[in-house]
Residue frames as qw, qx, qy, qz and C-alpha x, y, z in Angstrom:
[[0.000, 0.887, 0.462, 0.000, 0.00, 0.00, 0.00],
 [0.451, 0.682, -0.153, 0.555, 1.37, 3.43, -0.92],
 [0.356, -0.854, 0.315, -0.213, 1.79, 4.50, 3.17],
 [0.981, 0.183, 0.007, 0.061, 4.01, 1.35, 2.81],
 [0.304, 0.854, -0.372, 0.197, 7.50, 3.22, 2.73],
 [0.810, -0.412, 0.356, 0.216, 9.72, 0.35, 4.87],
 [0.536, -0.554, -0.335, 0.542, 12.58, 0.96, 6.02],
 [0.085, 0.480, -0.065, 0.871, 12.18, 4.68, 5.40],
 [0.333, -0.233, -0.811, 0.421, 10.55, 6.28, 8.31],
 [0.089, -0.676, -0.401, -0.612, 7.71, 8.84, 8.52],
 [0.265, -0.317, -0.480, 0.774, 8.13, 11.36, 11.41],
 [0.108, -0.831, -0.512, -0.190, 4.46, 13.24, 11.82],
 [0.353, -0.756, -0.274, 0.478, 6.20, 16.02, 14.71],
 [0.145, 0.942, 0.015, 0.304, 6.36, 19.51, 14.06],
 [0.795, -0.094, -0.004, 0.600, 9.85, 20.81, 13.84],
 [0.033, -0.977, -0.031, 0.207, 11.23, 24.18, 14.26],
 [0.561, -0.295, 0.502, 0.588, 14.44, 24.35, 11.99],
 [0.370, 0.708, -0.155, -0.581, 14.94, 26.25, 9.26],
 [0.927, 0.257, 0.259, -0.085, 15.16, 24.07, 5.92],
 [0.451, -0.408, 0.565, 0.558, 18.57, 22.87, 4.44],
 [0.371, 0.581, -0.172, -0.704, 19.07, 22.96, 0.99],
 [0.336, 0.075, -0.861, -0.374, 18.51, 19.32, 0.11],
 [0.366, 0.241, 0.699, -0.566, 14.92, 19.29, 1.73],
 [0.102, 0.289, 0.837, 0.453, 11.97, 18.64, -0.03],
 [0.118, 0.262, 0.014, -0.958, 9.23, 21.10, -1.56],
 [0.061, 0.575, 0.769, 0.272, 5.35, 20.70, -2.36],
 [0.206, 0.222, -0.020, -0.953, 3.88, 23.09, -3.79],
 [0.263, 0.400, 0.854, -0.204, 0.18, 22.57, -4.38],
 [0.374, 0.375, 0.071, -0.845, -2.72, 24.16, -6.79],
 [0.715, 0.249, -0.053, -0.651, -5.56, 22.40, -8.65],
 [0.896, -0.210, 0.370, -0.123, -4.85, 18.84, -7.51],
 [0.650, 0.574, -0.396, 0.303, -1.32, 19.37, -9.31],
 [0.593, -0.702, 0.136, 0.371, 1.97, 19.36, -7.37],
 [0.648, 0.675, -0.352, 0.011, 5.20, 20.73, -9.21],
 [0.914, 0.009, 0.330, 0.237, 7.45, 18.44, -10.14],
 [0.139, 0.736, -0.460, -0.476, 10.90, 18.90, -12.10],
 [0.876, 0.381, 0.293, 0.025, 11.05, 16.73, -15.20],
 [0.097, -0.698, 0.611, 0.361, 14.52, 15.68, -16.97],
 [0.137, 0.309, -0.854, -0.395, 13.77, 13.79, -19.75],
 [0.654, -0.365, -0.534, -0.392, 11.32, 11.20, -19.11],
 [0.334, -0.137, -0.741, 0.566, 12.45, 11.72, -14.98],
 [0.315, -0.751, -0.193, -0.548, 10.24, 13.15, -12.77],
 [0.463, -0.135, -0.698, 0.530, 11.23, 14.37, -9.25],
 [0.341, -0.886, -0.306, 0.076, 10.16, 16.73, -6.01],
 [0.165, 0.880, -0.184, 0.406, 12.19, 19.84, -5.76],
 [0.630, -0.387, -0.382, 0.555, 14.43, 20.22, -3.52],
 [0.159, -0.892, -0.218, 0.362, 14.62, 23.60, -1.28],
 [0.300, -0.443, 0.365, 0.762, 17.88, 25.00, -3.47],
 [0.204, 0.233, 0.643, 0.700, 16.50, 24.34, -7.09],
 [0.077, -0.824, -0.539, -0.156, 12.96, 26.44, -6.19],
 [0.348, -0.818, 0.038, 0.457, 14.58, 29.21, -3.83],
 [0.429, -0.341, 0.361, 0.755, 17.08, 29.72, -7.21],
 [0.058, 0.500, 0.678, 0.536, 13.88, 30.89, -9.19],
 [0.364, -0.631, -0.483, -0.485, 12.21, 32.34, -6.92],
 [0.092, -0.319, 0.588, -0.738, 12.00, 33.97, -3.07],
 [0.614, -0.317, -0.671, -0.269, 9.96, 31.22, -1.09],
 [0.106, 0.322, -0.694, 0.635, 11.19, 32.29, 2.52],
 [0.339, -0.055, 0.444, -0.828, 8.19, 33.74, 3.79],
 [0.670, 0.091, -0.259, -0.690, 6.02, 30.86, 2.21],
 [0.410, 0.298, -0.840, 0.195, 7.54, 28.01, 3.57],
 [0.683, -0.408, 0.290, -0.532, 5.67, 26.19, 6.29],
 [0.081, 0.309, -0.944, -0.083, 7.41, 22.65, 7.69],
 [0.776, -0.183, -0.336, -0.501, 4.91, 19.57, 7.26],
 [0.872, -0.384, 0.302, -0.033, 7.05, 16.18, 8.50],
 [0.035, 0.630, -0.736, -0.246, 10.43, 14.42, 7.70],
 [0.972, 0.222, -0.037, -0.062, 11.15, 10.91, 5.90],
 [0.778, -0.007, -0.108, 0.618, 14.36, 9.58, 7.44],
 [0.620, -0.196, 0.103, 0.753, 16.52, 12.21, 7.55],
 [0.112, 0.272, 0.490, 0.820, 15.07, 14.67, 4.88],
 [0.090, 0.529, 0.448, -0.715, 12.38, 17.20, 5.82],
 [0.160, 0.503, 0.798, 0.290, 9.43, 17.76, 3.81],
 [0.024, -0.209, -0.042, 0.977, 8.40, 21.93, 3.21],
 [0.259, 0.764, 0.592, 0.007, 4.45, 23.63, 1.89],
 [0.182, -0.249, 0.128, 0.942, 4.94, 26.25, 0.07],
 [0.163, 0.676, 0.676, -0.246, 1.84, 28.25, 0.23],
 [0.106, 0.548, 0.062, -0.828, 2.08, 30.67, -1.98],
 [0.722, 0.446, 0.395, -0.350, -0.81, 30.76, -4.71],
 [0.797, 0.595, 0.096, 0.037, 0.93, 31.60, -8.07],
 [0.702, -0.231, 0.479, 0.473, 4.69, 30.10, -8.77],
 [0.285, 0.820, -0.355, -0.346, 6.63, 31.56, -11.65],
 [0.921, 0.009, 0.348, 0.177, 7.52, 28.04, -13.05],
 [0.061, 0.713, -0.540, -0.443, 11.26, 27.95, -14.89],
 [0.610, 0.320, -0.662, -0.295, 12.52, 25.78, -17.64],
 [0.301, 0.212, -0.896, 0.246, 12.40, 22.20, -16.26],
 [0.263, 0.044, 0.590, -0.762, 9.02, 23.07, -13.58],
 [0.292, -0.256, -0.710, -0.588, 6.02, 21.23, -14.45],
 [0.558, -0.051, 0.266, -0.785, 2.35, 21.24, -12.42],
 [0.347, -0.048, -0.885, -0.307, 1.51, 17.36, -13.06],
 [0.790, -0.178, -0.239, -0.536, -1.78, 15.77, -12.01],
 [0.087, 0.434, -0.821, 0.361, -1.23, 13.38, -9.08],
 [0.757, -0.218, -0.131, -0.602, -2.75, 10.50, -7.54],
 [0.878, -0.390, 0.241, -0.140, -2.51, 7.48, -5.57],
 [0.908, 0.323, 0.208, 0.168, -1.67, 5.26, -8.71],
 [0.236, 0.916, -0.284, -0.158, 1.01, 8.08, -9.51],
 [0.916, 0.012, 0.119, 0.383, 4.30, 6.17, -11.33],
 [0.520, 0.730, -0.075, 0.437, 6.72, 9.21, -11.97],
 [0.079, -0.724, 0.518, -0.449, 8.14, 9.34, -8.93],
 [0.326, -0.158, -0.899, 0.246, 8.75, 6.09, -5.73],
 [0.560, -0.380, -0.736, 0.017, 6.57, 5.08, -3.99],
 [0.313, -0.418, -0.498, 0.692, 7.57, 7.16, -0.82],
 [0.052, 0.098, -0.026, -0.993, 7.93, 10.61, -2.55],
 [0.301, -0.397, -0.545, -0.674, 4.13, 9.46, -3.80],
 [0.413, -0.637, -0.613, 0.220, 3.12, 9.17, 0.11],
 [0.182, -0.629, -0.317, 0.686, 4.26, 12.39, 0.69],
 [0.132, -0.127, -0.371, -0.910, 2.76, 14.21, -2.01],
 [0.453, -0.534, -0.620, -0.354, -0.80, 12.81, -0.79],
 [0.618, -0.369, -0.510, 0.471, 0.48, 13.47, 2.56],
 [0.192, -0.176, -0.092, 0.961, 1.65, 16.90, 2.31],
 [0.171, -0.370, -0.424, -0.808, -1.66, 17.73, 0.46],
 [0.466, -0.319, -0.755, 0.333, -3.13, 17.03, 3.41],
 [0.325, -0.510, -0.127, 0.786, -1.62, 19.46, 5.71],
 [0.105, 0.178, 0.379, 0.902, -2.08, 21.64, 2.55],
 [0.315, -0.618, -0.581, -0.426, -6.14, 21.60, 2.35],
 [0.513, -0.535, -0.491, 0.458, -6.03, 22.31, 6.54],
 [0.317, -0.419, -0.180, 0.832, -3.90, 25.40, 6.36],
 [0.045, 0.151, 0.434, 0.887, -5.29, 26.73, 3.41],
 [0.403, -0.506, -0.646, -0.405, -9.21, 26.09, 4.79],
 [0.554, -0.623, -0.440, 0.333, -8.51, 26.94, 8.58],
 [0.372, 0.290, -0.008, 0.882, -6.57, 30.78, 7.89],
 [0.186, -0.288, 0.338, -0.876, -9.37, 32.55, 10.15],
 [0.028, 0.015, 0.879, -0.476, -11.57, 30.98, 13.04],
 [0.296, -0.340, -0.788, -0.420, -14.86, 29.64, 12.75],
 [0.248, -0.453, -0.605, 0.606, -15.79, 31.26, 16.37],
 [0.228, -0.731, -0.097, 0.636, -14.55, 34.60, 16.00],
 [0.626, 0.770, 0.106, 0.055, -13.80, 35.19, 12.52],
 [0.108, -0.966, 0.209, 0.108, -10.06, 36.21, 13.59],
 [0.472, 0.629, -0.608, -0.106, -6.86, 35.42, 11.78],
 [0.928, -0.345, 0.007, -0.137, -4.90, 32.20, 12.64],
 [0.321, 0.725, -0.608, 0.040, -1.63, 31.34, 13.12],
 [0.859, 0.078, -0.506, 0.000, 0.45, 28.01, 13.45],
 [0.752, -0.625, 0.181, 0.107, 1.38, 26.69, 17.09],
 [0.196, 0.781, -0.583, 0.107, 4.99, 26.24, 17.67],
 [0.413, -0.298, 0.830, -0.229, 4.78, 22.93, 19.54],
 [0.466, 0.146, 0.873, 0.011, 2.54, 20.95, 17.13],
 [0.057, 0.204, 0.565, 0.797, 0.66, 20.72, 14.01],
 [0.020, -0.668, -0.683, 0.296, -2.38, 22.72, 15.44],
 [0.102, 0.617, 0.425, 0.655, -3.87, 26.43, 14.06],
 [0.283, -0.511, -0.691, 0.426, -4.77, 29.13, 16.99],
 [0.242, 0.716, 0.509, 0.413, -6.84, 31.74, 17.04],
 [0.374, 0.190, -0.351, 0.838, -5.39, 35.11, 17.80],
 [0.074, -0.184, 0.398, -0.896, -7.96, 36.36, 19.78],
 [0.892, -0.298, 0.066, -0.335, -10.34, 33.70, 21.31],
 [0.208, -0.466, 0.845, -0.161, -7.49, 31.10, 21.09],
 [0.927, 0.282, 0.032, -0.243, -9.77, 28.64, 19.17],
 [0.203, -0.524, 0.785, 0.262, -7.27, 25.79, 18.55],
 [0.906, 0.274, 0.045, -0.319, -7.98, 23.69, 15.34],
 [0.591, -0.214, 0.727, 0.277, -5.87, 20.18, 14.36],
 [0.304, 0.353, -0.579, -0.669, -5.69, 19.00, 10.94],
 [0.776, 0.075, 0.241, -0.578, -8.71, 17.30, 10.02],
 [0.074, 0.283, -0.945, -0.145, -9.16, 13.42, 10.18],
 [0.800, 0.095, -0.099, -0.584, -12.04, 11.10, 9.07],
 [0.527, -0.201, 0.794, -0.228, -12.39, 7.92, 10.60],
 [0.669, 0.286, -0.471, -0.500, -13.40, 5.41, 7.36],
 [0.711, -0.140, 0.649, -0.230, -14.49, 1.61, 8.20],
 [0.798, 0.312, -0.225, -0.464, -14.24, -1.04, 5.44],
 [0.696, -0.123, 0.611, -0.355, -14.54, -4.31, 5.91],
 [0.472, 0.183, -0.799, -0.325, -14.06, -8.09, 4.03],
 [0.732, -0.075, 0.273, -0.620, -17.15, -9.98, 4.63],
 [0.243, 0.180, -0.934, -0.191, -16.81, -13.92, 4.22],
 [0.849, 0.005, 0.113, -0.516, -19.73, -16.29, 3.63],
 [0.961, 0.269, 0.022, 0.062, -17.59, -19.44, 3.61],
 [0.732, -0.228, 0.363, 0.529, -15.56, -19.11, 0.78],
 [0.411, 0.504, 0.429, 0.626, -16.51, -16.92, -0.94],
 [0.314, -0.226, -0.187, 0.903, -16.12, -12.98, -0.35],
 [0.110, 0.798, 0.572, -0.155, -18.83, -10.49, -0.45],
 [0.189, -0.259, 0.257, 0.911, -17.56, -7.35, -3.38],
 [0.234, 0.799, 0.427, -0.352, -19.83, -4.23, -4.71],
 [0.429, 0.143, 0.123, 0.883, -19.68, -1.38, -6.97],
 [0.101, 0.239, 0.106, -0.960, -20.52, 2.29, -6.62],
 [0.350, 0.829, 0.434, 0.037, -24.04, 3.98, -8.26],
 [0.104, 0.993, -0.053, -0.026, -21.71, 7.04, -8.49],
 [0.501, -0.726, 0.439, 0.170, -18.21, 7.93, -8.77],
 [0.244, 0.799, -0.495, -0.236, -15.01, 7.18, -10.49],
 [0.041, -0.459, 0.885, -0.059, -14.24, 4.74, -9.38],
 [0.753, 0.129, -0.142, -0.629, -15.92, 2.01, -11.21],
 [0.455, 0.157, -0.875, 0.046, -14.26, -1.87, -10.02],
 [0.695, -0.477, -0.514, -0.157, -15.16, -3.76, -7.54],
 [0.068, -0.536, 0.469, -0.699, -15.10, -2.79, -3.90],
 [0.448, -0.412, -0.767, -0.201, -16.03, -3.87, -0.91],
 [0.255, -0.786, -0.484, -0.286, -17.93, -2.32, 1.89],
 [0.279, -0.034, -0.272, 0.920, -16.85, 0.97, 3.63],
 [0.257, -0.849, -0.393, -0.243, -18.37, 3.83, 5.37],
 [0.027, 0.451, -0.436, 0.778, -17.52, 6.94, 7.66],
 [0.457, -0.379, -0.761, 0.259, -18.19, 6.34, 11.12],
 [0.206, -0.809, -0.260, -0.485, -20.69, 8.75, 13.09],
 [0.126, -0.483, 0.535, -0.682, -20.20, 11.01, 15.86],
 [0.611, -0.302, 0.404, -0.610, -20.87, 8.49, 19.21],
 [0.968, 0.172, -0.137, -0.125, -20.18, 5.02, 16.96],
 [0.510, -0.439, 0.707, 0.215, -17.52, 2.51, 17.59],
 [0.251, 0.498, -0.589, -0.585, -15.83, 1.19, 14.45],
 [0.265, 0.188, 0.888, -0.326, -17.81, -1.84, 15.36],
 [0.284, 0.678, 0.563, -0.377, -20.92, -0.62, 15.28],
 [0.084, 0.582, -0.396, -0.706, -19.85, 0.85, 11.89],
 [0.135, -0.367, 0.864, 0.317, -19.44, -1.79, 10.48],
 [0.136, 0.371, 0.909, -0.135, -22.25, -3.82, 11.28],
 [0.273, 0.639, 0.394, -0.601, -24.65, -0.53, 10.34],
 [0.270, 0.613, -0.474, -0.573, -22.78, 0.34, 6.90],
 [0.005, 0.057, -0.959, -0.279, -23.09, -3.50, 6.11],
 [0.323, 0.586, 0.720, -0.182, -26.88, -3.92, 7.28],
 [0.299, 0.743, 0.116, -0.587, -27.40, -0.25, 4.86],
 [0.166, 0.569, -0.582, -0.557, -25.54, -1.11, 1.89],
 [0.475, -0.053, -0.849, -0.227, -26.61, -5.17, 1.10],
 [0.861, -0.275, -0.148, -0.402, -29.20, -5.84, 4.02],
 [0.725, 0.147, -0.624, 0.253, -26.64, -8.31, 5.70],
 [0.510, -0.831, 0.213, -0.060, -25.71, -8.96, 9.35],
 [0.636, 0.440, -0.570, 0.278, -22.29, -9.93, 10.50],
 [0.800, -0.582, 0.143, -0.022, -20.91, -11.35, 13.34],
 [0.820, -0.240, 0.120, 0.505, -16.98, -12.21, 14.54],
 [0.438, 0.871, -0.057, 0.216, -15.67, -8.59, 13.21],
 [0.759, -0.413, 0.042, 0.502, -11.71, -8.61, 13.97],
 [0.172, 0.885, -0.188, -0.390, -9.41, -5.68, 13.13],
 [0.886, 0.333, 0.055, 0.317, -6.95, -6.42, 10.00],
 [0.532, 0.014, 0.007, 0.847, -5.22, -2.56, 9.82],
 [0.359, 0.870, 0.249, -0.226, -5.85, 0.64, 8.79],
 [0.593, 0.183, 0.337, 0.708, -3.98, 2.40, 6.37],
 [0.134, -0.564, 0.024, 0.814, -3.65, 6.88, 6.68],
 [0.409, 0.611, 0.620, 0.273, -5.68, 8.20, 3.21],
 [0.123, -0.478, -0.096, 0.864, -4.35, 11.86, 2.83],
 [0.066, 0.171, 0.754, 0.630, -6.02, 12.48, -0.68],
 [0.381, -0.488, -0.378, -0.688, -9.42, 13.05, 1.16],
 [0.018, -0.511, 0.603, -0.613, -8.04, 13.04, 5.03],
 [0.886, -0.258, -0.238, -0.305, -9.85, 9.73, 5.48],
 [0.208, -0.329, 0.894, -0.224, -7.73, 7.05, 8.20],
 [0.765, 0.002, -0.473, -0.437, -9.05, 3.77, 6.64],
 [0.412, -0.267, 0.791, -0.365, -9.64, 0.95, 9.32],
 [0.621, 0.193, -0.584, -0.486, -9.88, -2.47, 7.90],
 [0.587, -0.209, 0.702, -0.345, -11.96, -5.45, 9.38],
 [0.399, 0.133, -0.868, -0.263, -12.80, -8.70, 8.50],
 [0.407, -0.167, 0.332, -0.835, -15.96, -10.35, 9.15],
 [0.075, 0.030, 0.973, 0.216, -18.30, -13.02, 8.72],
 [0.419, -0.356, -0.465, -0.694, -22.03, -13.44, 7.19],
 [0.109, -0.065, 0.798, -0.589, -24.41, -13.55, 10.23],
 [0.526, 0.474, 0.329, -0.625, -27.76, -15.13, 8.87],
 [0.650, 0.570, 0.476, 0.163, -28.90, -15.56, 5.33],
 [0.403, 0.099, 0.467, 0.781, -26.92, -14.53, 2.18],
 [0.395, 0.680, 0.551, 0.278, -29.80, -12.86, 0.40],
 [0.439, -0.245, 0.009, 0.864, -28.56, -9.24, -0.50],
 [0.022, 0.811, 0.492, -0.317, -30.62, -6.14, -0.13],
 [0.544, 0.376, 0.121, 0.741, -29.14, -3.50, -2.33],
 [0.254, -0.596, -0.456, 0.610, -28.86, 0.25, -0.64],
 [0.272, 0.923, 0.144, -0.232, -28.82, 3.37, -2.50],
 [0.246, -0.812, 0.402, 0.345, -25.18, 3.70, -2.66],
 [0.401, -0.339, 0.795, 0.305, -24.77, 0.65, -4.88],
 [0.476, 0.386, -0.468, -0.636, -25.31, -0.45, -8.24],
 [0.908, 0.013, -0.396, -0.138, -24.76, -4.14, -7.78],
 [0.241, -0.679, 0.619, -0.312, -23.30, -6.50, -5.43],
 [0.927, 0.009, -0.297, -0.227, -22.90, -10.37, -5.12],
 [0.734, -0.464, 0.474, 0.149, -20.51, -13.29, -3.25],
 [0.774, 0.554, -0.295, -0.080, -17.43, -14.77, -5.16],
 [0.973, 0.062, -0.082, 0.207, -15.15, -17.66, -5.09],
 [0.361, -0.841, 0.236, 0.328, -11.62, -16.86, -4.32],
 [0.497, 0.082, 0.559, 0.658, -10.71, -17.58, -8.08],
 [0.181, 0.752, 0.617, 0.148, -13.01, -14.77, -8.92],
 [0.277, -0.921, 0.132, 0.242, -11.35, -11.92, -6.66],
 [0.747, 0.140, 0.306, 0.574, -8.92, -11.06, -9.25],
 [0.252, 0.777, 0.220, 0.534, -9.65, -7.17, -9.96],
 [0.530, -0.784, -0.120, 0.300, -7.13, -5.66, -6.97],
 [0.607, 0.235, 0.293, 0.701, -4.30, -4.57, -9.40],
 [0.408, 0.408, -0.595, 0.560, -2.75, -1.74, -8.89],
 [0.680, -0.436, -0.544, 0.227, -2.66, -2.97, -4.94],
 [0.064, 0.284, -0.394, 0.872, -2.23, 0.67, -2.93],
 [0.432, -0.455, -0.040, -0.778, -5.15, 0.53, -0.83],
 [0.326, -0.123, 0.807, -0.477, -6.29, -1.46, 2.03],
 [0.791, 0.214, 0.427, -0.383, -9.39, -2.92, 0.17],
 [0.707, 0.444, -0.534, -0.136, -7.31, -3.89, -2.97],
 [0.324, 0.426, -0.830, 0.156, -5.22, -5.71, -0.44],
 [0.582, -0.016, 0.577, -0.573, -7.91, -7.31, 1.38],
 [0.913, 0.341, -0.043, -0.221, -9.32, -8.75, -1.60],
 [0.660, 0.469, -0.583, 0.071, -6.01, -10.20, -2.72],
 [0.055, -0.340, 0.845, -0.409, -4.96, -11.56, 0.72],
 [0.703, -0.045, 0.450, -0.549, -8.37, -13.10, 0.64],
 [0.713, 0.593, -0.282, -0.246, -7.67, -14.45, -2.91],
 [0.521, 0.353, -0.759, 0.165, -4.52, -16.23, -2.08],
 [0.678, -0.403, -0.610, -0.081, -6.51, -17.83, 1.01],
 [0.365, 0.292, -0.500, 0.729, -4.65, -15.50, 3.78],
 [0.282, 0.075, 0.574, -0.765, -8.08, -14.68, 5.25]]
C-alpha cells in the first residue's frame, strides 16, 4: 500500500528548523503538485533548485520528515515556473516518482487543504496562526485551537464461507469492484460501523468482526480501518442506495485488486490467495 514506505521512516512532529538545501518542496494548486522533469524523470524539488527561481522564505511552512530529509508547503498561490518546472496531475496510482515521494505528495496535500481552509476561526472570525509545539492552528484572539482534520473510514471483508462479499458504486469514479466501507458517526464505535454500513448497503448482518489494519488516506483526510468479518444469517442481499450491484465470489473470482495501494485492494487479494 502506498503509506508502505519500509525501512524509510515517517516522522508526523512539528519541527522548528529552518530548511537545508537538500529538503523537499510541495507546492500545491488544482490537484497538481510541481514536479521537475529531466527527460522522461520526474522528481520533487528540492529547497535550493525552487529558492534559485524564486524567493519562497516567507512561504515556507514545515509539514514532517522521511528519514533524515524534511518535507516543506509552500503556500504561496501563483509560482513563476522555470525551464524544467512542471504542475503534473497526481494521484494514488502516480508512477513518476517512488513510492515514498508518492506518500508524501498525498500526505503533504493534506496538511495543505487544513492550512489553506482553517486561515481565520470559525468562532470569532479572527486570523490564525500556526502553534509552535505541534501541528495545530490558533486563534489570535479567542485562542480557538484547530488540528488537521481526520475522518475515521471503516471497510470491511465480509466472508460467507468461501466466498467474499464485493460491490460497486451507483456514483463515482471509481468504477471496479469494492467492498464495503463507510464513515463512522459522531458516538459510533468502528464496530458498530461496520455492522450498520453493512446492514445499509446489502441488508446483511455480521458477526466475529476482527481488526486487519488501517492504512492513513491523505487524498481526502480519510484514516481507513480495515476489518474482516463473517455473514451472520442468510446470504440474500438487499441493495442500498449507494450501490449499483453486489454479489458473493469464489476466491478464483477476486482477481480485480491490481494496482494494490489501498487497504481494500489488499484485502481482496490476501483473501484471494486464502490469507483470510
Amino acid at each position: 500500500m502506498i503509506h508502505c514506505i519500509e525501512p524509510r521512516i515517517y516522522n508526523p512532529i512539528l519541527k522548528n528548523k529552518k530548511p537545508s538545501h537538500d529538503d523537499f518542496i510541495l507546492h500545491y494548486h488544482d490537484n497538481k503538485i510541481l514536479l521537475i522533469k529531466s527527460g522522461e524523470n520526474y522528481s520533487i524539488p528540492l529547497v535550493d533548485e525552487v529558492a534559485g527561481v524564486t524567493d519562497i522564505s516567507k512561504y515556507m511552512h514545515y509539514l514532517f520528515s522521511i528519514d533524515d530529509r524534511s518535507y516543506y508547503c509552500l503556500l504561496q498561490e501563483k509560482l513563476m515556473l522555470a525551464d524544467g518546472f512542471i504542475m503534473e496531475e497526481f494521484s494514488p496510482c502516480m508512477s513518476v516518482i517512488p513510492d515514498y515521494q508518492v506518500f508524501a505528495a498525498l500526505t503533504g496535500s493534506q496538511l495543505y487543504r487544513w492550512l489553506r481552509s482553517r486561515r481565520y476561526c470559525g468562532f470569532c472570525k479572527s486570523k490564525m496562526v500556526e502553534s509552535s509545539k505541534e501541528h495545530a492552528l490558533i486563534c489570535t484572539s479567542c485562542g480557538q485551537t484547530e488540528y488537521p482534520k481526520i475522518c475515521p473510514v471503516v471497510i470491511v471483508a465480509i466472508i460467507n464461507n468461501d466466498k467474499l462479499l464485493m460491490s460497486r458504486y451507483a456514483d463515482g469514479i471509481y468504477d471496479k469492484y469494492a467492498l464495503i466501507a463507510g464513515y463512522v458517526e459522531i458516538g459510533e464505535t468502528l464496530e458498530d460501523c461496520v455492522r450498520r454500513e453493512t446492514l445499509e448497503e446489502v441488508g446483511l448482518a455480521v458477526k466475529n468482526i476482527r481488526y486487519y489494519k488501517s492504512q492513513p488516506w491523505g487524498q481526502s483526510d480519510i484514516e481507513m480501518v480495515g476489518f474482516v468479518a463473517e455473514l451472520d444469517g442468510e446470504d440474500i442481499i438487499k441493495l442500498g442506495d449507494e450501490l449499483s450491484e453486489a454479489g458473493w465470489f469464489s476466491r478464483d473470482e477476486v482477481n480485480d485488486y491490481n494496482p494494490c495501494f489501498g487497504l481494500g485492494q489488499e484485502l481482496m487479494k490476501d483473501f484471494s490467495e486464502g490469507k483470510i
